[in-house]
N, C-alpha and C positions, 0 to 999 in steps of 0.2 A: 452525418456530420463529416464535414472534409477535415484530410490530417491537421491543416492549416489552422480550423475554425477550433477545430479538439485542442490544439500546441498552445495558441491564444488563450484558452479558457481556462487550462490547466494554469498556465503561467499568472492569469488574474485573478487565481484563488492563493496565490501566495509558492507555487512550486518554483523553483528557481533550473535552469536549464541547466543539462551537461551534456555533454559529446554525446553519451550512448544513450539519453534519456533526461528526464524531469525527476529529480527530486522532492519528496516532500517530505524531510524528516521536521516530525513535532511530534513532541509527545501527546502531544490531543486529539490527532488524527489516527481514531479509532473505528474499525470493522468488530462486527459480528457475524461469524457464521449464522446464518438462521436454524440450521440445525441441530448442531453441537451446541451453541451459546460460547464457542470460545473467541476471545476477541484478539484482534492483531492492531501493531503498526505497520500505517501503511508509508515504507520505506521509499519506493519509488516506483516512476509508473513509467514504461517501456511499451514500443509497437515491436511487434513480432514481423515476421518477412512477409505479413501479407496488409501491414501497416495499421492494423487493430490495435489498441489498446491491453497491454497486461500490465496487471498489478504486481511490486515484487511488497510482499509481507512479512513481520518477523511477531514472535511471541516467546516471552523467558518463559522455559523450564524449569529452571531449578534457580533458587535465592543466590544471592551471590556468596560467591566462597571465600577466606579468608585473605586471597588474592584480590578480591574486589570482582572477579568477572563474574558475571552472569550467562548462563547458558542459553541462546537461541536456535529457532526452529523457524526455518524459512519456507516460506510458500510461495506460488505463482498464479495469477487467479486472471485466469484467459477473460476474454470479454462476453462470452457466452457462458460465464457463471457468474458475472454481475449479480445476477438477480439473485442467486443464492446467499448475501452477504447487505448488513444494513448498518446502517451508521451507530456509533453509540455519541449520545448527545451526554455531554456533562452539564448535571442542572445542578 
């Protein structure tokens, strides 16, 4: 897939562009590790310097505190660990 073809598809699933990258903040756009079973938001999706696709991911830690924040845990999920990761569908 060309960057071109990838940037296009990304943006006609609903990501909205930015300088450094494509956006897709929803709360229903959920990952599953396949292995662990622990699921992420997937925050935004960035090429790396050899113009591949990386995921940036987030998942709360801890409930939110009396301040209201919730604590996040961020990850990066290169394009060569796709496969390791599946959607979760809300039925």
């Amino acid at each position: 897939m060309t960057s071109k073809l990838f940037i296009e598809s990304l943006l006609a699933l609903g990501g909205k562009k930015k300088k450094d990258g494509i956006d897709f903040l929803s709360s229903s756009l959920l990952i599953r590790d396949k292995a662990s079973r622990v699921e992420y938001t997937v925050g935004k999706i960035v090429t790396d310097e050899n113009g591949k696709p990386v995921v940036l991911c987030y998942r709360y830690y801890m409930p939110k505190g009396s301040n209201g924040d919730a604590k996040k845990v961020f990850i990066r999920i290169p394009s060569e660990d796709f496969t390791k990761y599946e959607p979760v569908w809300d039925l």
